[in-house]
C-alpha positions as CSV (number, residue, x, y, z in Angstrom):
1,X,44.8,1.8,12.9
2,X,45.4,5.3,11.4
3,X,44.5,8.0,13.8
4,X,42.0,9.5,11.4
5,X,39.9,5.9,11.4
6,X,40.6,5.5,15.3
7,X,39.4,9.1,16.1
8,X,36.2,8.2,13.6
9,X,36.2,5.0,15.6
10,X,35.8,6.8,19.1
11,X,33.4,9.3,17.9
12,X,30.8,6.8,16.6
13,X,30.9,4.8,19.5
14,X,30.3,8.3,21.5
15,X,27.5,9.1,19.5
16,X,25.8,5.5,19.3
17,X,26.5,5.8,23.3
18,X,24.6,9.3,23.3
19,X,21.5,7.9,21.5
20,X,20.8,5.3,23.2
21,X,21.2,7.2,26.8
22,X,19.1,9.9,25.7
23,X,16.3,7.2,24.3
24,X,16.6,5.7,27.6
25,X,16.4,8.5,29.8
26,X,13.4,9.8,28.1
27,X,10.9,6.3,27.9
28,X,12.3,6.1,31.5
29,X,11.2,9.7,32.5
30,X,7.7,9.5,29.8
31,X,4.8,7.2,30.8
32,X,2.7,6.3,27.3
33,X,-1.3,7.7,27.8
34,X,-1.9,5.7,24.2
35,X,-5.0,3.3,24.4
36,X,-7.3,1.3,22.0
37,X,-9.8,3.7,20.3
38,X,-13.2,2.2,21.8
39,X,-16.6,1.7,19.7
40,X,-18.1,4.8,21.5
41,X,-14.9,7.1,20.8
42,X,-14.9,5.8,16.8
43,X,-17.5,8.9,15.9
44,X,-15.3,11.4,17.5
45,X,-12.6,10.8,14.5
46,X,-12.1,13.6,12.1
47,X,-10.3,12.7,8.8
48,X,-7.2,14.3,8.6
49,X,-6.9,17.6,6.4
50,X,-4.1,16.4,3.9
51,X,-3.4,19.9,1.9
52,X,-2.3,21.1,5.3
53,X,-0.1,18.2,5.3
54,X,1.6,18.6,2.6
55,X,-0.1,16.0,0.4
56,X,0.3,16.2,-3.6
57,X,-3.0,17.8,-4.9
58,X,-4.0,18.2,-8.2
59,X,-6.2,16.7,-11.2
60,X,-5.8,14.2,-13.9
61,X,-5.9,15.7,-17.2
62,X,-8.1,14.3,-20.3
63,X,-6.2,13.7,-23.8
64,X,-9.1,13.7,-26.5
65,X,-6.4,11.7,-28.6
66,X,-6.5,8.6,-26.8
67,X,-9.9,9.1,-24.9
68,X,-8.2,8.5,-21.4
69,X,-7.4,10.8,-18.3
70,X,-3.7,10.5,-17.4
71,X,-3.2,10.7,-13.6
72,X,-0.8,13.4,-12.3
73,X,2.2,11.6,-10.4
74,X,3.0,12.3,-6.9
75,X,6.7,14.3,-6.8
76,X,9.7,11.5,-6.4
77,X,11.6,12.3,-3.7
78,X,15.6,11.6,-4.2
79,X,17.0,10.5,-0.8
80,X,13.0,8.5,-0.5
81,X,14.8,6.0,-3.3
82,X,18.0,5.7,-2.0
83,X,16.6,5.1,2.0
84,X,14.5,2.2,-0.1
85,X,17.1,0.6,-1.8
86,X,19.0,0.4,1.3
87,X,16.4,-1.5,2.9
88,X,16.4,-4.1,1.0
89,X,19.4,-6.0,1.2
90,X,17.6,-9.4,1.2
91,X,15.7,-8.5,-2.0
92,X,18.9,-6.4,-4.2
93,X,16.5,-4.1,-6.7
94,X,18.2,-4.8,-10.0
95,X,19.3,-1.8,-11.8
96,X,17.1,-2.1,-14.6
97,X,15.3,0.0,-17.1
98,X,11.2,-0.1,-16.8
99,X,9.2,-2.5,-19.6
100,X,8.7,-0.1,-22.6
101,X,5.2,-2.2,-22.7
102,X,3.0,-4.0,-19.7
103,X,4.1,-7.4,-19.3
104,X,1.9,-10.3,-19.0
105,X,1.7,-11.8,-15.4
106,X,3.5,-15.1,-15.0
107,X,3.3,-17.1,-11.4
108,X,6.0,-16.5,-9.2
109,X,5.3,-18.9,-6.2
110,X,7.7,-17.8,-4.4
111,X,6.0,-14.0,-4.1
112,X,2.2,-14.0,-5.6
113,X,-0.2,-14.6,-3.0
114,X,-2.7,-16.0,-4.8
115,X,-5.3,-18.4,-3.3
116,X,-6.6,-19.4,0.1
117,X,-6.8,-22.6,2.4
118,X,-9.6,-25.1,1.4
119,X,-13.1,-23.9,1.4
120,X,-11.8,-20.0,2.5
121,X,-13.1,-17.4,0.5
122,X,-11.2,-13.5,0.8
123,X,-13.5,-10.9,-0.7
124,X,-10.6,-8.4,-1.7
125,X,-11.6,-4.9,-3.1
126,X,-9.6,-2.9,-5.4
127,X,-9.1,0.6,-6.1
128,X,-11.5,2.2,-3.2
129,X,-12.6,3.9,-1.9
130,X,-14.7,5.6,-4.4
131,X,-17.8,6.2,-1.8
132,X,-19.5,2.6,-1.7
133,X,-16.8,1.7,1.1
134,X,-19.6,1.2,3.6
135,X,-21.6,-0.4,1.4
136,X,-19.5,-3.2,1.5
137,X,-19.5,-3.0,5.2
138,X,-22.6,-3.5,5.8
139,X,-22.9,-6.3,3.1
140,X,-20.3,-8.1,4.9
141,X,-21.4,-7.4,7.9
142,X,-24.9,-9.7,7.1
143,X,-22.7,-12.6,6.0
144,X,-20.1,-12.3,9.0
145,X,-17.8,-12.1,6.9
146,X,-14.3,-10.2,7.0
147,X,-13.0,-8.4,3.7
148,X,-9.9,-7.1,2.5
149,X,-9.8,-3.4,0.8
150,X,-7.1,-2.5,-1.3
151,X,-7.0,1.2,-1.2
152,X,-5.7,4.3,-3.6
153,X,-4.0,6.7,-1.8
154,X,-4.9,9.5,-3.8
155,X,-8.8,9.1,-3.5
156,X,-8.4,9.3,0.3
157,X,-6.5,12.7,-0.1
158,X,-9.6,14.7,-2.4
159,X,-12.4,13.3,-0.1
160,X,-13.0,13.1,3.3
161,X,-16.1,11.2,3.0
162,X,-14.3,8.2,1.5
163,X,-11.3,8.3,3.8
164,X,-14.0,8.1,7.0
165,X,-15.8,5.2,5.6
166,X,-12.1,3.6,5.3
167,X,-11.6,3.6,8.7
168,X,-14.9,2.4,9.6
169,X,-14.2,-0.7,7.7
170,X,-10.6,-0.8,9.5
171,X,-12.8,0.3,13.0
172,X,-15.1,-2.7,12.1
173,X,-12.0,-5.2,12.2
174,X,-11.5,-5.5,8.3
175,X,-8.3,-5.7,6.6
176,X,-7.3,-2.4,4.9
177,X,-4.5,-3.0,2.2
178,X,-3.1,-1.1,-0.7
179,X,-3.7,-1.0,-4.3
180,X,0.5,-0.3,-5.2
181,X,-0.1,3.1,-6.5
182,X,-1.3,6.6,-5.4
183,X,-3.4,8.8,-8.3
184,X,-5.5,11.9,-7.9
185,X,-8.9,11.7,-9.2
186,X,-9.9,14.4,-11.7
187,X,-12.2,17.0,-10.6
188,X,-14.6,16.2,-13.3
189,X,-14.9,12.6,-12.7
190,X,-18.2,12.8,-11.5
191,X,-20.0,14.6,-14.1
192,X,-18.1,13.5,-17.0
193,X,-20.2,10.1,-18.6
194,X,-17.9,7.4,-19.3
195,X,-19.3,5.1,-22.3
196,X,-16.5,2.3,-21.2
197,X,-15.1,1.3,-18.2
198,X,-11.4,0.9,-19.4
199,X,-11.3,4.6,-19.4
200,X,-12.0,5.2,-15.7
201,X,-9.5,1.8,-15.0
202,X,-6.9,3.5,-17.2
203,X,-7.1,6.8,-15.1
204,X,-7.4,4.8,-11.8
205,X,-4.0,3.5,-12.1
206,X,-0.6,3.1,-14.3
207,X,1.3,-0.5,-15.0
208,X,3.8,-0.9,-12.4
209,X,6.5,-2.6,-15.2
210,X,6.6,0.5,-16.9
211,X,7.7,2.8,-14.3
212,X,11.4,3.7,-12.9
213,X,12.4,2.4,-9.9
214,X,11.8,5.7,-8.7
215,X,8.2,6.0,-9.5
216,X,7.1,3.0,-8.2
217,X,8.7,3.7,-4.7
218,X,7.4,7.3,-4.8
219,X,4.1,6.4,-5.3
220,X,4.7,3.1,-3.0
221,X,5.3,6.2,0.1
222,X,3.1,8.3,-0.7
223,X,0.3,5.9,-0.4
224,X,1.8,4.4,2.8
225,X,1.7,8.2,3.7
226,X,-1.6,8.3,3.1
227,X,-3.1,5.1,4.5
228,X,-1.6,5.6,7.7
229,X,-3.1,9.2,8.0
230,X,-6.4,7.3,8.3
231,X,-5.9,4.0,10.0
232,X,-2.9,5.2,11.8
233,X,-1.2,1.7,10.2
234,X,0.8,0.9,7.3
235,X,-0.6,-1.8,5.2
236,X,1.6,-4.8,4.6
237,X,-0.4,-6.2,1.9
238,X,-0.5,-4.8,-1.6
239,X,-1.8,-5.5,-5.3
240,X,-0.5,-4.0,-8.5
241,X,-2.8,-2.4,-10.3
242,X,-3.5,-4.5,-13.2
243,X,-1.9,-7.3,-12.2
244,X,1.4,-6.0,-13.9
245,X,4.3,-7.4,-12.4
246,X,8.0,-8.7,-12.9
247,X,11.1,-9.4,-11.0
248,X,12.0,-5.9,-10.9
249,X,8.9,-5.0,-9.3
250,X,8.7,-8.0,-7.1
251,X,11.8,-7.4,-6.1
252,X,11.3,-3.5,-5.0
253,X,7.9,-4.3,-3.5
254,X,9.9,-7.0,-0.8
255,X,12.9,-3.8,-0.1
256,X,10.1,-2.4,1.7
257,X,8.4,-6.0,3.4
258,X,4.9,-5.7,1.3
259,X,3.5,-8.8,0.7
260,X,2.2,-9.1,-3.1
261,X,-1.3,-10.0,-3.4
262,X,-2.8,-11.1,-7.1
263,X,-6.2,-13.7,-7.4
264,X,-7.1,-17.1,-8.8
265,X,-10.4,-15.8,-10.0
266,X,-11.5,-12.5,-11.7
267,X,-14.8,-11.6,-11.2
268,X,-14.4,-9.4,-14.5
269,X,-16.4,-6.9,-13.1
270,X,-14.8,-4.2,-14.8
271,X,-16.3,-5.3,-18.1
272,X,-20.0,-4.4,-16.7
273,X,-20.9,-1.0,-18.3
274,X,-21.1,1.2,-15.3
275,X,-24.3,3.3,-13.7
276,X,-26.8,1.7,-16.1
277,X,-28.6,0.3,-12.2
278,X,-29.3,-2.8,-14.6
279,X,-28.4,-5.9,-13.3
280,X,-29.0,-7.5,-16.8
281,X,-29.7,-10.8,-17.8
282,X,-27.2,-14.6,-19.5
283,X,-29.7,-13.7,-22.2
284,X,-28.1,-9.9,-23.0
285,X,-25.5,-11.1,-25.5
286,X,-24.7,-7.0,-26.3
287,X,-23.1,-6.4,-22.7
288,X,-21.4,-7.8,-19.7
289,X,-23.5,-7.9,-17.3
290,X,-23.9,-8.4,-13.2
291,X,-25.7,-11.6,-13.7
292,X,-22.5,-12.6,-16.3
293,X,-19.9,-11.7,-13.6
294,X,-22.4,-13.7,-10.9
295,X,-22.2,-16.6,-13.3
296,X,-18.5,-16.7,-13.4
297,X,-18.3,-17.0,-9.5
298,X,-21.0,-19.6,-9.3
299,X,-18.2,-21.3,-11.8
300,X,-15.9,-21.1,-10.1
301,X,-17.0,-22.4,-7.0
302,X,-19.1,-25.4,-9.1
303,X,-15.4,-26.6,-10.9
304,X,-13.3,-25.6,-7.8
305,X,-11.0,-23.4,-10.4
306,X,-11.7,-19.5,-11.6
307,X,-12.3,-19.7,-15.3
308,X,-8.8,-20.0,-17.5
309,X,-7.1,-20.1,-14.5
310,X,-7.1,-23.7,-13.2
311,X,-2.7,-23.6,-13.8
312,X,-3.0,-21.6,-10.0
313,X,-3.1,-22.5,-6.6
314,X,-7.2,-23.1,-6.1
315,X,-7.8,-24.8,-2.4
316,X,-9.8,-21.4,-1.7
317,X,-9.8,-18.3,-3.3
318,X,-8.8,-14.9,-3.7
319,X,-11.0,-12.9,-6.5
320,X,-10.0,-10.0,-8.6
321,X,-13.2,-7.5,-7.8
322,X,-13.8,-3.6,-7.2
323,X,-15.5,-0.6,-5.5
324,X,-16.0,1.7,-8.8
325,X,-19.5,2.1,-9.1
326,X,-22.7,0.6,-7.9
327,X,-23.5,-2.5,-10.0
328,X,-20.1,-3.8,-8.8
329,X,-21.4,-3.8,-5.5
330,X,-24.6,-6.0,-6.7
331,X,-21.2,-8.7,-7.7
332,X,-20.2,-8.6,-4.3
333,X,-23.7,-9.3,-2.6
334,X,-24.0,-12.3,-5.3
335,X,-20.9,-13.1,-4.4
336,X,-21.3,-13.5,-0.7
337,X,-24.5,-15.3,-1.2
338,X,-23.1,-18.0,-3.3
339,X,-19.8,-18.5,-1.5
340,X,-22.0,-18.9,1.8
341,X,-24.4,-21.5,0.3
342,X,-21.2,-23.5,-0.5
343,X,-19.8,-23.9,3.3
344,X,-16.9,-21.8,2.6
345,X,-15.7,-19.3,5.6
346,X,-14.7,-16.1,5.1
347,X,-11.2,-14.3,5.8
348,X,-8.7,-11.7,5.2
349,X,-5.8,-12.2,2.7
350,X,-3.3,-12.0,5.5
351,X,-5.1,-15.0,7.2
352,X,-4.2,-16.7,3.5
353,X,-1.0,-15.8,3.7
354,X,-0.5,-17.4,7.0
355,X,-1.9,-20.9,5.9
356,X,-5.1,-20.2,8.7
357,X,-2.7,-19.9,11.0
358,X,-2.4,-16.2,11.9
359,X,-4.6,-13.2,10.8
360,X,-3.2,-10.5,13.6
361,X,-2.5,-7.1,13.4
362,X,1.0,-7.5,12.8
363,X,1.0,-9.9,9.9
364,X,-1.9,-7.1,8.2
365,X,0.5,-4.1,9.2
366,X,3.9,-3.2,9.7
367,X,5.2,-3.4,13.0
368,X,6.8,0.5,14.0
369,X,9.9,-1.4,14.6
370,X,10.3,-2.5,11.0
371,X,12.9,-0.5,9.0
372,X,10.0,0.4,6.5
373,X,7.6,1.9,9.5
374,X,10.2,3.7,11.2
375,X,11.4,5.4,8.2
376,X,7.8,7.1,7.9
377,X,7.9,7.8,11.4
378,X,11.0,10.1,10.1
379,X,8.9,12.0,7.6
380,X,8.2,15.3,9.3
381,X,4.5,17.0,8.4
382,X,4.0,19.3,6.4
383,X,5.7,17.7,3.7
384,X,7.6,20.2,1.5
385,X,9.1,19.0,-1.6
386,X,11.6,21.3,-2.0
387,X,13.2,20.8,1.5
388,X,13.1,16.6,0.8
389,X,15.1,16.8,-2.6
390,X,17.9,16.6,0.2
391,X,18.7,17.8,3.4
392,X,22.6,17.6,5.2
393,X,22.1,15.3,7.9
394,X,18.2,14.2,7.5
395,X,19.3,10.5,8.1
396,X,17.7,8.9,5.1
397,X,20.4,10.5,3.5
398,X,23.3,9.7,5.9
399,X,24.3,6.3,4.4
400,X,26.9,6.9,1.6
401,X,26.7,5.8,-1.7
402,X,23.4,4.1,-1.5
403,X,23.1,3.5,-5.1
404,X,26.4,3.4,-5.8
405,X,28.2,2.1,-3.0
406,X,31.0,4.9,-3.2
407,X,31.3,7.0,-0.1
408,X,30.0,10.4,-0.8
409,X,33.4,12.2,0.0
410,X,36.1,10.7,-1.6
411,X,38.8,9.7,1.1
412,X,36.9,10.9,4.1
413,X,36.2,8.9,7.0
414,X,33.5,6.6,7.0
415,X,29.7,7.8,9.0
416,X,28.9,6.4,11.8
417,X,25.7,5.6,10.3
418,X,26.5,4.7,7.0
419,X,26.3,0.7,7.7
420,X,22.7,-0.8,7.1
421,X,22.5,-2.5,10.1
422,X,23.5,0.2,12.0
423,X,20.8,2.8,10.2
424,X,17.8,0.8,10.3
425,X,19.1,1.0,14.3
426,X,19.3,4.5,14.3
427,X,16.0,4.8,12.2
428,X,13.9,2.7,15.2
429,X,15.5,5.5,17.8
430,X,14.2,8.4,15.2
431,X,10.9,7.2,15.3
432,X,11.1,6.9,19.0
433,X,12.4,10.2,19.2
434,X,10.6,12.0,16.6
435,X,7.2,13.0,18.6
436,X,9.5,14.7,21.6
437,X,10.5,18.1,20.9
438,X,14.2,18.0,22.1
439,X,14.5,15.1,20.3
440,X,15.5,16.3,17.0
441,X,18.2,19.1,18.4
442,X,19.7,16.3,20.6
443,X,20.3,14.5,17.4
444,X,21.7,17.4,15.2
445,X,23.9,17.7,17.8
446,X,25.0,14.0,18.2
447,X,24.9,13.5,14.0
């Protein structure tokens, strides 16, 4: 062995031998106070303030050209990307360019989550909140039922209304998952009168396939960020907005150990003209209407398929629906009504995902062991931009050649830390470490 390499030999071993004693000494010599959040304590929480943060804030902005607000994109963070890639050596992200156009979704069994165990039934909820969160509470709430929300980052960050009725629904023992995307809403959302839906659903959200690798993992953090703000958990579960996936997205969504979530029903309820308070009648042949969305479910469950989509998995179900605007909500109470008249129980989509089997807290969020959970814990608050486009040392950035698989210094001797196994070690310490205020001298020191 050269002495260079031996001297870099001795040196990590010292370092790997200083962490671990200074991680020891301090659980040893710090008792954890942590407990449950009780019922009575739930209306003390205050939603966090996320400008102070360092949250992305901002508006959409409306192009008369094409009729449609175009969402303003969270910053992409350089080292973010390369930590990401190097979590996923199970799952390699191919290096290739996004879809110039959305794809159409074809069945990958071996990632889509798609349906339930016979006669189970997973309300899922996209793209809240938007304000009707504990509607749906309370709706399931009179049916006993459990839901699943799939939640946009963004709208939690420019209302603290809507991010308390998120974790009410988490407080009330519901699943809270993400929609695979973080958007800000525009400021004039709420007075500006939409004559179509697909304008609103074309703001809400952007087709994964035609994003970089780099986008999609931004806004993949950023909504993680966000979620865990609230619920103090990161969601395992996620949807893609649209449906739009491929390989390449499949493949970056397992680096980080989500757990893709499509449907084998759509409830179409995105088609029902928004606000009108008219539930609408089979006999209205000029518009979509509740009572045509209510017919599809009652379908459904009649033929034991979801309409056009009998090629799927379709024991029990998993339907495409959303909290956008009232009438939607209307769907859901149908919904529940029906489903319940035909025997079928109600559950999460991590409880489909198990087979029945499991529907705990560590199947619906990411344990802060897992390389993906300590990683956040890393993320120091407030978040500024221009201090994350890199920082000597930060340990995201302390494997070489994440991308590339060059060392960074030509010829120098290899980090400590530059091994996967051996960061996603280091990264479990810096998440123990990071709430102790000596911590992170202690580890400039040892780094």
């Amino acid at each position: 062995m050269a002495p260079d390499s031996a001297n870099a030999s001795y040196l990590c071993t010292f370092r790997v031998i200083a962490v671990v004693a200074f991680v020891l000494s301090t659980v040893r010599g710090t008792a954890s106070t942590a407990v449950p959040i009780s019922f009575a304590e739930q209306s003390l929480y205050t939603p966090p303030d996320f400008s102070s943060l360092g949250f992305p804030s901002g508006v959409s902005t409306y192009d008369p050209t094409d009729g449609f607000f175009h969402p303003t994109s969270p910053p992409i963070i350089p080292y973010w990307t390369r930590t990401i890639t190097g979590l996923g050596s199970a799952h390699p992200i191919p290096n290739l360019d996004p879809a110039t156009t959305s794809t159409n979704w074809a069945y990958n069994a071996s990632f889509d989550l798609v349906s339930c165990p016979a006669k189970v039934w997973a309300t899922a909820v996209d793209d809240g909140p938007r304000g009707f969160t504990s509607d749906y509470v309370a709706l399931l709430s009179k049916y006993s039922a459990v839901g699943t929300f799939f939640i946009l980052g963004g709208n939690l960050v420019v209302n603290s209304t809507w991010a308390t009725q998120v974790r009410e629904a988490f407080d009330a023992g519901h699943q809270i998952a993400s929609v695979a995307s973080f958007f800000l809403p525009p400021n004039v959302i709420e007075s500006y009168s939409f004559s179509s839906l697909s304008r609103l659903h074309t703001w809400s959200h952007r087709h994964l396939t035609t994003l970089t690798t780099e986008e999609i993992i931004g806004d993949l953090i950023w909504n993680a960020l966000a979620v865990k703000q609230v619920i103090n958990k990161i969601p395992r579960f996620v949807r893609p907005p649209y449906g739009d996936v491929d390989n390449r997205v499949r493949t970056i969504l397992a680096a980080f150990g989500f757990i893709e979530v499509m449907w084998n029903t759509n409830t179409f309820d995105t088609d029902i003209v928004p606000n009108t308070g008219d539930v609408g009648s089979l006999n209205d042949t000029s518009q979509f209407t509740v009572a045509n969305s209510t017919a599809i479910i009652n379908e459904t469950l009649a033929q034991g398929y979801g309409p056009s989509l009998q090629y799927l998995p379709h024991a029990g179900f998993i339907p495409l629906q959303h909290e956008l605007f009232q009438e939607q909500l209307y769907v859901a109470r149908n919904e529940l009504e029906a489903v319940s008249a035909r025997g079928f129980s109600f559950a999460s989509v991590a409880f489909c995902y198990s087979g029945g089997m499991n529907d705990s807290m560590t199947l619906r969020y990411f344990d802060d062991s897992e390389p993906f959970a300590a990683f956040l814990a890393s993320i120091q608050f407030p978040i500024n931009v221009g201090v994350l486009q890199g920082v000597p040392g930060a340990w995201p950035d302390l494997y070489d050649g994440a991308t590339t698989g060059a060392s960074k210094t030509s010829g120098s001797a290899p980090s400590c830390f530059s091994s996967r196994p051996v960061l996603r070690v280091f990264a479990t310490l810096a998440a123990l470490l990071a709430p102790l205020g000596s911590a992170g001298l202690v580890l400039s020191w040892i780094v």
